[in-house]
C-alpha positions as CSV (number, residue, x, y, z in Angstrom):
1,X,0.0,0.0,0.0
2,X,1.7,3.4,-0.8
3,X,1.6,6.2,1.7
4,X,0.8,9.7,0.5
5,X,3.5,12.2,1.3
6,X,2.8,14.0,4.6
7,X,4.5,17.6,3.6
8,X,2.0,17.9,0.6
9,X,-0.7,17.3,3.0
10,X,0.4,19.6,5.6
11,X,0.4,22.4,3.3
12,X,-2.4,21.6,2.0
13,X,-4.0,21.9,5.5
14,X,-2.1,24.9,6.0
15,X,-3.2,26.6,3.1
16,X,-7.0,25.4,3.7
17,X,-6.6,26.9,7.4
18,X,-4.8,30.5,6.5
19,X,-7.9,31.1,4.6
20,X,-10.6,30.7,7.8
21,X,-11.2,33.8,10.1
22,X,-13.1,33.6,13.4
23,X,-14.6,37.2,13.4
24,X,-17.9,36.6,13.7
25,X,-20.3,37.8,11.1
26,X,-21.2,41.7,11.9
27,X,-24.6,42.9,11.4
28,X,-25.6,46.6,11.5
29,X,-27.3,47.2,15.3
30,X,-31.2,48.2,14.8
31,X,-31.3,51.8,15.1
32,X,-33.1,52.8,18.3
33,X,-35.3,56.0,17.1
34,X,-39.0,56.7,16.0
35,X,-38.4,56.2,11.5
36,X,-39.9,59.9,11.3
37,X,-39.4,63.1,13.5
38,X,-41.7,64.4,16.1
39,X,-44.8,66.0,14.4
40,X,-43.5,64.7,10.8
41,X,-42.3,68.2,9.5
42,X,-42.9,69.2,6.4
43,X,-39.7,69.0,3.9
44,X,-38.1,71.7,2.2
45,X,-37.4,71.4,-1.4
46,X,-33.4,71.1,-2.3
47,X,-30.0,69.1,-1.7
48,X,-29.3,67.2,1.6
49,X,-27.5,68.7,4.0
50,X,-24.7,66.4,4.0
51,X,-24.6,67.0,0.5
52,X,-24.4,70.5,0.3
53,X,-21.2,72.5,0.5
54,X,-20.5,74.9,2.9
55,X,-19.7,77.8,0.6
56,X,-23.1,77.1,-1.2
57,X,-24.7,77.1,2.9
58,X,-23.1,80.0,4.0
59,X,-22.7,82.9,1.3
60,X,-22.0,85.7,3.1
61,X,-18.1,86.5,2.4
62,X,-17.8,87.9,5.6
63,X,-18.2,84.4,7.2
64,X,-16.9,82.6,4.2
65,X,-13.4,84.1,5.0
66,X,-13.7,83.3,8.6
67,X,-14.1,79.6,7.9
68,X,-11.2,79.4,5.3
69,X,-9.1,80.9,8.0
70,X,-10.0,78.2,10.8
71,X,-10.4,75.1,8.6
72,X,-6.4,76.1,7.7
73,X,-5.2,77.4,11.4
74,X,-7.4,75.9,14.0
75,X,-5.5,73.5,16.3
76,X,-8.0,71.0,17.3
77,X,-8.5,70.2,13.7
78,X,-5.5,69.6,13.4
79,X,-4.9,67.8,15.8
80,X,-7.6,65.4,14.0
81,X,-5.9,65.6,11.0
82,X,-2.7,64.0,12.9
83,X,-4.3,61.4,14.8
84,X,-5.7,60.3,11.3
85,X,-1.8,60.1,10.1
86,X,-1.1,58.2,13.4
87,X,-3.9,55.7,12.8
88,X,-3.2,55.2,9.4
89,X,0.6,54.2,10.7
90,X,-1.0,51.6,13.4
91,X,-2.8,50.3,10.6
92,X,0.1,49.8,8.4
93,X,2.0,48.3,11.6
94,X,-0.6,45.7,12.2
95,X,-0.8,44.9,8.3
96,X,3.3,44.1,7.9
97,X,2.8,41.5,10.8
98,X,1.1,39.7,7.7
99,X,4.6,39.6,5.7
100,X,7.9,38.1,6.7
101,X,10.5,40.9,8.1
102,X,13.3,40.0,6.0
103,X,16.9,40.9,7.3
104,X,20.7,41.0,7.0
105,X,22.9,40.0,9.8
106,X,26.1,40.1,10.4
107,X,27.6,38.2,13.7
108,X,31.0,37.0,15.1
109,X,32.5,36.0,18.4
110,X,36.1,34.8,19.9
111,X,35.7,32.5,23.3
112,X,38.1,31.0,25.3
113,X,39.0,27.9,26.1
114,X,38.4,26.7,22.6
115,X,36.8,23.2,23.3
116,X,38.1,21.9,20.2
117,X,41.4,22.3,20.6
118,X,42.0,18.9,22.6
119,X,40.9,17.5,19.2
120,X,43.0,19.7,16.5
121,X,45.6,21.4,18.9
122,X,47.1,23.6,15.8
123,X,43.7,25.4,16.5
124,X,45.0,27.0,19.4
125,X,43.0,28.0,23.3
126,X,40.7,31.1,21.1
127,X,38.0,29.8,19.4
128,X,36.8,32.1,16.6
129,X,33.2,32.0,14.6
130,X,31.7,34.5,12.1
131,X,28.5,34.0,10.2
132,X,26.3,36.3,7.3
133,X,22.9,35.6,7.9
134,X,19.8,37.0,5.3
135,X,16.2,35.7,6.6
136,X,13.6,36.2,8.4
137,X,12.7,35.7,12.4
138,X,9.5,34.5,14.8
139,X,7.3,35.0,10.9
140,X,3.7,34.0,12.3
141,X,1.6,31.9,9.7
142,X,-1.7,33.2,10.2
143,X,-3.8,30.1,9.7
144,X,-6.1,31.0,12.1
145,X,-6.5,34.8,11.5
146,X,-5.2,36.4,14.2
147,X,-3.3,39.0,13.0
148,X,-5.6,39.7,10.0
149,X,-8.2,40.2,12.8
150,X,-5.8,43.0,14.4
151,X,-5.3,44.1,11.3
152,X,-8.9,44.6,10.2
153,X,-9.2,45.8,13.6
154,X,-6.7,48.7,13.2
155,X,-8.1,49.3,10.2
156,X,-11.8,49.9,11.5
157,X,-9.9,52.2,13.8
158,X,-8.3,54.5,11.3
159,X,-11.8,54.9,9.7
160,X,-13.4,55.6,12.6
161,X,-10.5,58.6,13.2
162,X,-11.0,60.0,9.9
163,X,-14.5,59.8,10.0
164,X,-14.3,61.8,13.5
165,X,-12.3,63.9,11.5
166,X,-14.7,64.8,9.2
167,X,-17.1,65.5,12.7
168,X,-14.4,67.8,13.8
169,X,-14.7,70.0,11.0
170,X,-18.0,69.9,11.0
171,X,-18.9,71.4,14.5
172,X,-15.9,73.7,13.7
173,X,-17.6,75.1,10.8
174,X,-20.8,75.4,12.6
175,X,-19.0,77.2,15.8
176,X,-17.2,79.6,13.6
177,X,-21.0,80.6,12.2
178,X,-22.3,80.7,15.7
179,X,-19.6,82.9,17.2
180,X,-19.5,85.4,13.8
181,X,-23.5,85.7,14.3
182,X,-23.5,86.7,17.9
183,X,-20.6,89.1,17.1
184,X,-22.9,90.8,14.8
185,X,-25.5,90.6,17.5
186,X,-23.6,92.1,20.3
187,X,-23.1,95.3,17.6
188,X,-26.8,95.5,17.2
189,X,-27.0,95.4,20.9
190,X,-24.4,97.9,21.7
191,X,-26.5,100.1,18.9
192,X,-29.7,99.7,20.6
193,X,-28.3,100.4,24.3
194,X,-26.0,103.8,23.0
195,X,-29.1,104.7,21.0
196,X,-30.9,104.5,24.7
197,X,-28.5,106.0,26.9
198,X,-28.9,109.1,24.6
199,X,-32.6,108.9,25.0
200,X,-32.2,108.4,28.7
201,X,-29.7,111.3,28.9
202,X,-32.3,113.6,27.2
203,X,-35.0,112.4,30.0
204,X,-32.6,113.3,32.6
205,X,-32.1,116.8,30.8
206,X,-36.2,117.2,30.8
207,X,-36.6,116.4,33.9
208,X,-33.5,118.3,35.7
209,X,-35.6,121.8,34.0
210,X,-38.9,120.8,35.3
211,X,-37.7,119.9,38.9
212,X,-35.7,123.0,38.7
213,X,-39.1,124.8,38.0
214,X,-41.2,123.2,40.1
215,X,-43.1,121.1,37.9
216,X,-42.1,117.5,38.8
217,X,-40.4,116.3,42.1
218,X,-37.0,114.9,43.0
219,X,-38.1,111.5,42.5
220,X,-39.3,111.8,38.9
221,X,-35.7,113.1,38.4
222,X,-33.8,110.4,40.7
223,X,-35.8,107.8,38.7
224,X,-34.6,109.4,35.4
225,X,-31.5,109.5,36.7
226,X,-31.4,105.9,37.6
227,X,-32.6,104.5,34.3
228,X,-29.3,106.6,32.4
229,X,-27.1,104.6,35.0
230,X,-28.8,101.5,33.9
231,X,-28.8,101.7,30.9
232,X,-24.8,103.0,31.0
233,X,-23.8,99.1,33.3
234,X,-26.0,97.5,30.5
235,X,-23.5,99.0,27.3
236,X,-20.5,98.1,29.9
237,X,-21.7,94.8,30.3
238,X,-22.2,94.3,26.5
239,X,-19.1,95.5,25.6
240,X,-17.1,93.4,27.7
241,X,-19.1,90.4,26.2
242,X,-18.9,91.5,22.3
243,X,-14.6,91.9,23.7
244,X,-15.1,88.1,25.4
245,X,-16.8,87.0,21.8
246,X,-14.9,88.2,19.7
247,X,-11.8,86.0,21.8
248,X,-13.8,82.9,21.2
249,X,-14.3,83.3,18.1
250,X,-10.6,84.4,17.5
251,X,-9.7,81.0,19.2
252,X,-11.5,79.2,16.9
253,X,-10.2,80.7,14.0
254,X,-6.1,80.3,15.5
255,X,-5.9,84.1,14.5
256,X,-7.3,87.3,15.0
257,X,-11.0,88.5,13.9
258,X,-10.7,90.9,11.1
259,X,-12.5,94.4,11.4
260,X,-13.6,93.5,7.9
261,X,-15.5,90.1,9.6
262,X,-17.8,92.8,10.7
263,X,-18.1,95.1,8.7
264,X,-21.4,97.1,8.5
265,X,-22.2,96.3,12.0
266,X,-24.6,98.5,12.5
267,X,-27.3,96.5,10.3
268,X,-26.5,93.6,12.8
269,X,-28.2,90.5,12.0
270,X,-30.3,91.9,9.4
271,X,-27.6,92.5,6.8
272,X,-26.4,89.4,6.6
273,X,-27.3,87.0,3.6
274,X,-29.7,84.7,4.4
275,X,-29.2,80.6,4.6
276,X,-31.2,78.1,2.4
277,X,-33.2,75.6,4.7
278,X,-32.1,72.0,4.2
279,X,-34.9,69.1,4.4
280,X,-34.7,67.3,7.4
281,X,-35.0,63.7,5.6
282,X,-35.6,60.6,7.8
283,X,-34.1,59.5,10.3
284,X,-32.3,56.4,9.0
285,X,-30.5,58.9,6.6
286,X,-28.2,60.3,9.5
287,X,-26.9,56.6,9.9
288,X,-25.1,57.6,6.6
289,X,-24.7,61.4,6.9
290,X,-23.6,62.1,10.1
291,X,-19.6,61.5,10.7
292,X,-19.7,60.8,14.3
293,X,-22.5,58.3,13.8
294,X,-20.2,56.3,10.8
295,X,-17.4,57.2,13.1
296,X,-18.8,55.0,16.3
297,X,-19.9,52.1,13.9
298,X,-16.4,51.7,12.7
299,X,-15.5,51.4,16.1
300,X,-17.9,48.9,16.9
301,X,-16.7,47.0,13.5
302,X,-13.0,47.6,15.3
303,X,-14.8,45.5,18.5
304,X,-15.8,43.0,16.6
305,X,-12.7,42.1,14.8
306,X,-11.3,42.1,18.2
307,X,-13.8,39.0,19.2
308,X,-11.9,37.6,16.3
309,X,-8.0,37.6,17.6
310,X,-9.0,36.7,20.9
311,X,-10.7,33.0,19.5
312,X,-7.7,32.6,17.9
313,X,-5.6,32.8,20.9
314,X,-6.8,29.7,21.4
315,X,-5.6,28.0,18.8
316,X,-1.7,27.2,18.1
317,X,0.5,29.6,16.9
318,X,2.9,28.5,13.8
319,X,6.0,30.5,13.5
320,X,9.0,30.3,11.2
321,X,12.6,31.3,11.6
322,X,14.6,30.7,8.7
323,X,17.7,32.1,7.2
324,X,20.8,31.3,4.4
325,X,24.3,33.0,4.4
326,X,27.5,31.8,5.3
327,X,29.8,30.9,8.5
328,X,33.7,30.6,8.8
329,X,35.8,30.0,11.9
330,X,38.0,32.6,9.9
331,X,36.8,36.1,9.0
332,X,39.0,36.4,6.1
333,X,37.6,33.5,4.4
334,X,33.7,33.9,5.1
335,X,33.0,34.4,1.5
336,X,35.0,31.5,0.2
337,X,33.8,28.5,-1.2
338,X,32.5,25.8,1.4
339,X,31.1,27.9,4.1
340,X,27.7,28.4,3.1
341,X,25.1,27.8,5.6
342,X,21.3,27.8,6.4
343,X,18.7,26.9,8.4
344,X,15.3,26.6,8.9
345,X,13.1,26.1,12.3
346,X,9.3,26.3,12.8
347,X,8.1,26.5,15.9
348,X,4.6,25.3,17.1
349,X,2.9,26.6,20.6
350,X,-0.3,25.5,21.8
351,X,-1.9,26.9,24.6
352,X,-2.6,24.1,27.8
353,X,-2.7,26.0,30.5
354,X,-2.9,30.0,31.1
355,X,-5.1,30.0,34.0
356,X,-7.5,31.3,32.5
357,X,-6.0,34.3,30.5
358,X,-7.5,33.7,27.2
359,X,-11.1,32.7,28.4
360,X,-10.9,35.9,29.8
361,X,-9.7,38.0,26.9
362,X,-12.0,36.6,25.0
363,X,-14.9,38.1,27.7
364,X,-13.3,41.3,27.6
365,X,-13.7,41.4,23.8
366,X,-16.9,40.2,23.7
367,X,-17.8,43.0,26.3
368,X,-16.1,45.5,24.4
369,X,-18.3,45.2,21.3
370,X,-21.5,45.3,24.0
371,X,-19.8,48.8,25.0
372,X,-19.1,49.5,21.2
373,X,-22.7,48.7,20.6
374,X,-23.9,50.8,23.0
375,X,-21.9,53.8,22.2
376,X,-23.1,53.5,18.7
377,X,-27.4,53.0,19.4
378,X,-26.3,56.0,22.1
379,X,-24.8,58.3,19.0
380,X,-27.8,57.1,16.8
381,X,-30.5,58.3,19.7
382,X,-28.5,61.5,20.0
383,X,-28.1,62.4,16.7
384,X,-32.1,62.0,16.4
385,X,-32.5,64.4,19.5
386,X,-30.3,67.1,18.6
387,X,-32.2,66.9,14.4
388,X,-35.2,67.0,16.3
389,X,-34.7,70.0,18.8
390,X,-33.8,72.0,15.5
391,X,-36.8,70.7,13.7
392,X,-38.9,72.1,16.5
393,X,-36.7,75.5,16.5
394,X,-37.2,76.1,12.8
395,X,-41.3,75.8,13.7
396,X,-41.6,78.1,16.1
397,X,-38.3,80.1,16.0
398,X,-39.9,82.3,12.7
399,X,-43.2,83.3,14.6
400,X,-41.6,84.1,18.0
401,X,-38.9,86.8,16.0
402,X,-41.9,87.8,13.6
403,X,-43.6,88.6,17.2
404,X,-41.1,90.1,19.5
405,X,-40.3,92.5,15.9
406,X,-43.6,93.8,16.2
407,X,-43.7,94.1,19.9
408,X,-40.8,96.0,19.6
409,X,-42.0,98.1,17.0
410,X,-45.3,98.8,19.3
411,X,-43.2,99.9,22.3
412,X,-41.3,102.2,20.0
413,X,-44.2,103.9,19.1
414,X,-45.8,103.8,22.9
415,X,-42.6,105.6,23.9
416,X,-42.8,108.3,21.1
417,X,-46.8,108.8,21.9
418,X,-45.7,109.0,25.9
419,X,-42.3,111.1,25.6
420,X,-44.7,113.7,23.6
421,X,-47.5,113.4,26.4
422,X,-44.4,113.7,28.8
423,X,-43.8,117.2,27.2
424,X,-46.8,118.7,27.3
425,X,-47.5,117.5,30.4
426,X,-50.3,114.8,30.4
427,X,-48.2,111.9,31.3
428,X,-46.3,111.7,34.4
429,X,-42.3,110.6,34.4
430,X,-43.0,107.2,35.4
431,X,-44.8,106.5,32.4
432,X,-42.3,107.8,30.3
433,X,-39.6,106.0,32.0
434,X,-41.8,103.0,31.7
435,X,-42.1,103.1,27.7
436,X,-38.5,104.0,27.8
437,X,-37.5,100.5,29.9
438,X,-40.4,98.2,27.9
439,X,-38.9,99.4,24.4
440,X,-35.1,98.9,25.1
441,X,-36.5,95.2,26.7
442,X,-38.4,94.5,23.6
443,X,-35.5,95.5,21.8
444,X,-33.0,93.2,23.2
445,X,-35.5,90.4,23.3
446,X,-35.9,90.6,19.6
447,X,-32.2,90.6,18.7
448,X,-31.8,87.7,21.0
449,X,-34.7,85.8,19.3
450,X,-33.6,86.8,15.8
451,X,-29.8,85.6,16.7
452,X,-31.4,82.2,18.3
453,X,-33.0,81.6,15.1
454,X,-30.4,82.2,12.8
455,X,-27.8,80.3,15.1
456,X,-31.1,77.4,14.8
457,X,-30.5,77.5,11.4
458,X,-26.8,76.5,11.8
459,X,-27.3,73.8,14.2
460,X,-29.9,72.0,11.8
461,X,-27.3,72.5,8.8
462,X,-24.9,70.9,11.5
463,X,-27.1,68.0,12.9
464,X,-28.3,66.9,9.9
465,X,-24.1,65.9,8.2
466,X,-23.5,69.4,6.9
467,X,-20.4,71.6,6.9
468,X,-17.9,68.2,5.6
469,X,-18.9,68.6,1.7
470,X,-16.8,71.3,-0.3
471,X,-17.1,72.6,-3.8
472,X,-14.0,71.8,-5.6
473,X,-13.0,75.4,-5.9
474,X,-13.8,76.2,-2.3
């Protein structure tokens, strides 16, 4: 009976088993939201969010400049932009484990007593040996998918880092907006409030000639006075905030604000050019849109793979050490004919006995995907929060401005009808200090709705993937 050979049959088997991986099969977690958004809004025609470029989202030059400036200085983004270069190396790290290290070596040593020399005494008491090695050491054959495991593993990571890069820029873009629009709000502010201290100041005039005549007491004119000191601690306190902006918007950008970022201030928030509204979509869309969303799925992919290389642990490990050169008792003759010399040595460990250590890395990975998952259905159930708080700004957002406009526009003419009954002395000074501290409210309440509704607009742009797609010649 003839035998088959055994090395054809073991590599064979080997070849069969370098093929099999134990990661098990990943499937896409069940996304835990409503599939529409509270109330079902009504969709805007036009592009995606995610789809549409900044520059075409935000026209206005003014801004435009400002985000050109921190998408090239800011440091957190660049700091994503390295730890996207770093992951990409880790990746490449794990991959070369797939491929033999090969190497030159050069060795040689002199020992004495040469053991030898009882047998050939004309060898003398120093024993000499030099050798020229090229080969590789400790090459693991990955029959049972280890290290392609770690591999897709690191892998998984490096696209999760560039995909949180792409976050990154994203809420950078949308900060930038956020900080220029309350810049231009704090100048509509500081209008408004000099505008009132004026008007206060020519109260306090009024009033100081009718107390001196008789016509109205002290306290009409202490009151007077104490709305022009108001409304003087009110244009300090604004300044110092528009000065505190205007840093955080500076640190955003890695440089400082240009006075042309601003330019034309005193139109405030209603010179700017307006922003398209995006449709909302569904919400399964932001599983593909939204970078931090692809970003913590490529981490749980990363978790899986992980399940993967910790199987395999236990399984044996093949390694090989092999090598050809040449080795000479003389170093002058290392090259000559005769001395060449090789080797080859594979090396087999199976795992007996680790008390326990693999059974338990094996848990940890398999926990680590539970975390993975959970991190991801968390970013899913976020993402659908944060869409749907915008949803509900941009519904109610446009009446509330369209109201406190009007209400400011009332109280502007309910102080011009009381500073003239004020004059020819119908009204009393409290009701002219009254319409004087309702209007300048109303004002300030307007700005701050107007600015929450264009920052709104922002956020939704933001939420829904936008701010990562550029035109080609932006």
């Amino acid at each position: 009976m003839t035998k088959k050979p055994l090395i054809p049959t073991v590599l064979a088997a080997a070849m069969l088993l370098a093929g099999c991986s134990l990661i098990p099969t990943y499937e896409r977690p069940a996304a835990p939201v409503p599939t529409t958004y509270p109330g079902d809004p009504a969709q805007p025609s036009g592009p995606a969010a995610a789809a549409l470029p900044w520059q075409d989202f935000f026209t206005d030059p003014r801004l435009a400049g400002l985000i050109q400036t921190a998408l090239a200085n800011n440091r957190d983004l660049r700091v994503s932009v390295l730890n996207i270069e770093q992951a990409r190396a880790q990746f490449q790290i794990e991959r070369s484990a797939l491929f033999p290290a090969l190497g030159l070596t050069g060795t040689g040593s002199r020992s004495s007593p040469n053991a030898y020399q009882a047998i050939d005494p004309s060898q003398g008491s120093v024993a000499s040996q030099y050798a020229v090695n090229f080969g590789f050491t400790a090459w693991e054959l990955d029959f049972f998918g280890r290290i392609r495991a770690l591999k897709d593993q690191a892998l998984s990571q490096y696209l999760a880092t560039e995909e949180s890069r792409k976050a990154a820029q994203i809420s950078l873009i949308a900060a930038v907006a956020s900080g220029w629009l309350t810049l231009l709000a704090d100048d509509e502010l500081l209008e408004i409030t000099r505008q009132t201290m004026v008007t206060r100041d020519e109260s306090v005039r009024l009033t100081k000639l009718r107390f001196d005549n008789g016509v109205s007491s002290e306290i009409d004119f202490q009151a007077a006075n104490s709305q022009a000191e108001t409304a003087r601690a009110a244009y300090a306190q604004q300044q110092r905030a528009r000065l505190q902006d205007e840093n955080a918007l500076a640190l955003l950008l890695g440089a400082p604000v240009p006075a042309e970022a601003t330019a034309g201030g005193t139109k405030g928030l209603a010179g700017i050019r307006p922003m398209p509204d995006v449709p909302a979509g569904l919400p399964s869309d932001l599983l593909t849109e939204r970078p931090d969303i692809r970003a913590a799925e490529q981490q749980l992919i990363a978790a899986n793979a992980n399940i993967g290389a910790a199987r395999a642990n236990f399984f044996p490990r093949v390694s090989l050490t092999s090598s050809i050169g040449t080795a000479s008792s003389e170093f002058s003759n290392l090259f000559d004919r005769g001395t060449k010399a090789w080797s080859f040595a594979p090396t087999v460990t199976l795992p007996i006995f680790d008390a326990g250590r693999n059974i338990a890395g094996l848990n940890s990975a398999k926990a680590g995907r539970e975390i993975a998952v959970a991190q991801y259905e968390k970013s899913v159930q976020t993402a659908f929060r944060e869409v749907a708080d915008a949803l509900a700004g941009r519904a109610t957002l446009g009446e509330q401005a369209r109201a406190q406009t009007a209400q400011a526009d009332a109280e502007a003419v309910r102080y011009k009808l009381s500073d003239l009954r004020y004059r020819n002395g119908i009204a009393s000074a409290l009701d002219l200090l009254d319409a004087q501290r309702s209007l300048f409210t109303a004002q300030q309440s307007a700005v701050a709705t107007r600015l929450l509704q264009l920052q709104n607009q922002v956020t939704l742009y933001k939420t829904l993937g936008g701010g990562w797609a550029t035109r080609n010649n932006g």
